[in-house]
C-alpha positions in Angstrom: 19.3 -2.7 -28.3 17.6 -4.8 -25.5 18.3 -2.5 -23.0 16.9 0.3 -25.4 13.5 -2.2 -25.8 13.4 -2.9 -22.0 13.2 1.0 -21.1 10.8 1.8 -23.6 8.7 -0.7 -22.8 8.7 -0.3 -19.4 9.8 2.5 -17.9 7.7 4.3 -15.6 7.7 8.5 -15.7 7.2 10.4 -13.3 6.0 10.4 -9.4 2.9 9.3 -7.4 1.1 12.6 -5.8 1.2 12.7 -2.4 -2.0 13.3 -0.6 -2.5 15.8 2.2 -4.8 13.2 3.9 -2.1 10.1 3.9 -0.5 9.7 7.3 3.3 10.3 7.9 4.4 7.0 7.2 3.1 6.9 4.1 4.0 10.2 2.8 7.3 9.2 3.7 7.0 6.0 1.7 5.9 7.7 -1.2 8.1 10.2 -1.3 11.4 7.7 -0.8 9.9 5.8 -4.3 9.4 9.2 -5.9 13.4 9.9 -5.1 14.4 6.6 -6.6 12.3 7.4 -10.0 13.2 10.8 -10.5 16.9 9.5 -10.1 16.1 6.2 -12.2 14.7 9.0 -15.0 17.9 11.0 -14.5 20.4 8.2 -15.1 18.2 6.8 -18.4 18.3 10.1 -19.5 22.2 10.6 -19.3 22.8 7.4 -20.9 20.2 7.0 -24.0 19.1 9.6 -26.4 15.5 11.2 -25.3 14.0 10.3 -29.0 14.3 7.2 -28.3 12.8 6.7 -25.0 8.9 6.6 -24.7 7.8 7.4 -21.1 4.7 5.9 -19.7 2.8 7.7 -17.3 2.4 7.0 -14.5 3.3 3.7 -15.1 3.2 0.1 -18.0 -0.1 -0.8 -15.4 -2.0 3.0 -15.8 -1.9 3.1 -18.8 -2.8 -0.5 -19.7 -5.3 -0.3 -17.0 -4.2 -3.2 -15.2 -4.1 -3.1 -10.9 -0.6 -2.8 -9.5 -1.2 -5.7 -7.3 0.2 -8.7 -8.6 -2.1 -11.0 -7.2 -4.2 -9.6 -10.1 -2.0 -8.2 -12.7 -1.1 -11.5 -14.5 -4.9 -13.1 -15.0 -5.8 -9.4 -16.2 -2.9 -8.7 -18.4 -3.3 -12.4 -20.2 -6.8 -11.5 -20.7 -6.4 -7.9 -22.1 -3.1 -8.9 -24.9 -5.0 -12.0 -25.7 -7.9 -10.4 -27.0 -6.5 -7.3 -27.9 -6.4 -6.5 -31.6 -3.5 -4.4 -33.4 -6.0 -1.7 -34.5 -6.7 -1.1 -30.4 -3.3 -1.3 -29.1 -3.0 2.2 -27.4 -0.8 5.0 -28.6 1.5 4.8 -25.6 2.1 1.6 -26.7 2.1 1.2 -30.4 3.5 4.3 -30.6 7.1 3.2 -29.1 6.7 -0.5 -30.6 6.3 1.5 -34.6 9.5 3.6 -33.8 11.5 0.3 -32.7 10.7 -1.5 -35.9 11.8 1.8 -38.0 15.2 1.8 -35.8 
């Protein structure tokens, strides 16, 4: 069950778009993390049942709205769950936490 709780929580779906304009290194970059999800996605999906996986897209911090950088992402999280009330929780999110509690 925790493992269940940690990848619908958490998981990330999908891949970053990679821009024409980015130089090679980059592309590159990008495209090596897009490899790793899209086999991450694979194995999850050959191990746990797909109605009981929520994916967030792109990622836990898009949808949230929260920066990737961490040098931000922990004063702006606190912020946002601390005065966030259950009737604004977003779907991606209450969504997944509602089918837990029914499990």
């Amino acid at each position: 069950m925790l493992l269940m709780l940690l990848l619908v929580s958490k998981h990330r779906n999908g891949t970053s778009e990679i821009k024409p304009e980015w130089d090679e290194s980059r592309k590159a970059r990008e495209e090596g993390e897009n490899a790793k999800h899209r086999r991450w996605n694979k194995a999850i999906l050959d191990v746990c049942h797909n109605e009981k996986l929520f994916w967030l897209s792109p990622s836990f911090e898009g949808v949230m709205g929260l920066p990737q950088s961490e040098s931000e992402k922990i004063d702006r999280a606190l912020a946002l769950f601390s005065a966030m009330k259950r009737d604004n929780v977003p779907a991606a999110l209450s969504d997944p936490i509602e089918k837990l509690l029914k499990l």
